[in-house]
PLY file of the C-alpha trace (Angstrom):
ply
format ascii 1.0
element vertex 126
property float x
property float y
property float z
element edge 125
property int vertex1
property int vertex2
end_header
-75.25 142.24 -175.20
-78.65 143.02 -176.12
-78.79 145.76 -177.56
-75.50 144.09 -179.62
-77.82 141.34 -180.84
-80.62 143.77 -181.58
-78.42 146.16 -183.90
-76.63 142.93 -185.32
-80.08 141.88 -186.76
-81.55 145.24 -187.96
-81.81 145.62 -191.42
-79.90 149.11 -191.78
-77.14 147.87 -189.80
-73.64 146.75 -192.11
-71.59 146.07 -189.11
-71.80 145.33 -185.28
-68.43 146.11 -183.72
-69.02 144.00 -180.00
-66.55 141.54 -178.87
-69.05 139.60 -176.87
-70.78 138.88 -180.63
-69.46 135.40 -182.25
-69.31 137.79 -185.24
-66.48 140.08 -183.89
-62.97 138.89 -184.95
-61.68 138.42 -181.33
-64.29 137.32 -179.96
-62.44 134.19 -178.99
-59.47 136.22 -177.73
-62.23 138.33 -175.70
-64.03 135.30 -174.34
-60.77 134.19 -172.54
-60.26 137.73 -171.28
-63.02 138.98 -170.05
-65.60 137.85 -167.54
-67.87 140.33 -168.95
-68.14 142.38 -172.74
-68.01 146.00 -171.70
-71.04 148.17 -173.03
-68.64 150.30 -176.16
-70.65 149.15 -179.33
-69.90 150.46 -182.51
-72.11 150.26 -185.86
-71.51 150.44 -189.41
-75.12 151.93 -190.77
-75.61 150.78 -194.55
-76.36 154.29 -194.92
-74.37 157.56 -196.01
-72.46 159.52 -193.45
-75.14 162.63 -193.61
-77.38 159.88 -192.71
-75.69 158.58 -189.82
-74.51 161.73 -188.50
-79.05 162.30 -188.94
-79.03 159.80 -186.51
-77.67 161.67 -183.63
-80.44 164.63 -183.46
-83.07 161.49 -183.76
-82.50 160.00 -180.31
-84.59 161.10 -177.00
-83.14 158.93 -174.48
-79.56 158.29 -175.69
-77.66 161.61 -175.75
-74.98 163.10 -177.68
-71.14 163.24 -176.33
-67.84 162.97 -177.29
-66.69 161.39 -174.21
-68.02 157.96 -173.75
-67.93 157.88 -170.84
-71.17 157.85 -168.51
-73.93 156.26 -166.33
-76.29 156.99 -169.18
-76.35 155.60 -172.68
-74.02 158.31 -174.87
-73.65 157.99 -179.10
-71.54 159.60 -180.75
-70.79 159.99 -185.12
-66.64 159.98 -185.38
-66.81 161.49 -188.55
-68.27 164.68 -187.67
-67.44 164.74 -183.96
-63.62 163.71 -183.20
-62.30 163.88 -186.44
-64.34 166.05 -188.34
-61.34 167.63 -189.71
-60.27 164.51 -191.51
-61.20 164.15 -194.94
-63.21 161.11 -195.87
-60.12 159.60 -197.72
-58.29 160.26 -194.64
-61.05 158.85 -192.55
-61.03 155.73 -194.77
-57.35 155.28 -194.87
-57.08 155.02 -190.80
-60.41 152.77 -190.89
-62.74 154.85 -189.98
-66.53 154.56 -191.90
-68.33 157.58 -192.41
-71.13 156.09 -191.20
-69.87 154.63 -187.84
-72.02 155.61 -184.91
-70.70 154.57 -181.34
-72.55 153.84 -178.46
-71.64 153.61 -174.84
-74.29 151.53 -173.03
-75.71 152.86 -169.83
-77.40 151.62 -166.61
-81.21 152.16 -168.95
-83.35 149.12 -169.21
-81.84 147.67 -172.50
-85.66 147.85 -173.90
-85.62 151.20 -173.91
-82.58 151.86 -175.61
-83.51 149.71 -178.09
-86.51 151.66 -178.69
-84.64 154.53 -178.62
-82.65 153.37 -181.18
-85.68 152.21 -183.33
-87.43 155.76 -183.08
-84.30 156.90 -184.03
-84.15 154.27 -186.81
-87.91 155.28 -188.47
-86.69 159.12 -188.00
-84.45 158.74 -190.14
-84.88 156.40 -192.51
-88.99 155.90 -192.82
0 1
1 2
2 3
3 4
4 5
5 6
6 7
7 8
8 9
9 10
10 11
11 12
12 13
13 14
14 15
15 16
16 17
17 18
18 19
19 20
20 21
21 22
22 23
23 24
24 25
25 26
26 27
27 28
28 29
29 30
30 31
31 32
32 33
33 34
34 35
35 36
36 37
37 38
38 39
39 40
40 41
41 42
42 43
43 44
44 45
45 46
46 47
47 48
48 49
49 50
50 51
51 52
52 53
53 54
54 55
55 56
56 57
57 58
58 59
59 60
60 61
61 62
62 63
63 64
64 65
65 66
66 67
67 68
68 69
69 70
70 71
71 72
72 73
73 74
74 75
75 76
76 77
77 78
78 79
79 80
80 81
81 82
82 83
83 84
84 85
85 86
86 87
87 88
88 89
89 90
90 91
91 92
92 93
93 94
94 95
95 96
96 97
97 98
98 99
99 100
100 101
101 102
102 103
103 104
104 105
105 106
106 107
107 108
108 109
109 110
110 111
111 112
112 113
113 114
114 115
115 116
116 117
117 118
118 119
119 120
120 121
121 122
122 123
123 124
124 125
């Protein structure tokens, strides 16, 4: 959940896809559900999707896998990992941003993810 409210207020972020966020569109249906949010977060960077996929070489302590799966924090890009053979018409069509990066949260103190993710952030972008 923090590092869902952190990435919901940076700057460069479009989108925060959490359902433990008032913002996410079931997060009423999730509330009832769960007893807990899961740590699958996915972001929508107000960026381009060479950008995003820039991203992934820019972290240190989160690292890069497909699965998401993992004691430790993993990211992925979509569009250049597990369907980097769609087109980005096709990726659009079947909802899937160019510039989505997903994160599965680890057992890491949430500060330093975050500050991960920042590094990663000024990297990147400046």
């Amino acid at each position: 959940m923090i590092v869902a409210k952190y990435l919901e207020a940076h700057p460069l972020v479009e989108t925060v896809y959490y359902p433990g966020l008032e913002s996410h569109p079931q997060y009423d249906v999730a509330k009832k559900q769960m007893s807990g949010f899961g740590g699958m977060i996915a972001v929508i960077l107000k960026a381009s999707r060479e950008k995003s996929e820039e991203m992934l070489n820019a972290f240190e302590l989160c690292s890069l896998a497909v699965s998401l799966g993992d004691a430790e924090t993993l990211v992925e890009h979509p569009a250049s990992m597990t369907h980097s053979c769609y087109t980005e018409e096709e990726l659009l069509a079947c909802g899937l941003n160019p510039a989505m990066i997903r994160f599965s949260i680890g057992l890491e103190e949430p500060e330093d993810i975050i500050q991960d993710i920042e590094n990663a952030f000024k990297k990147v972008f400046g």
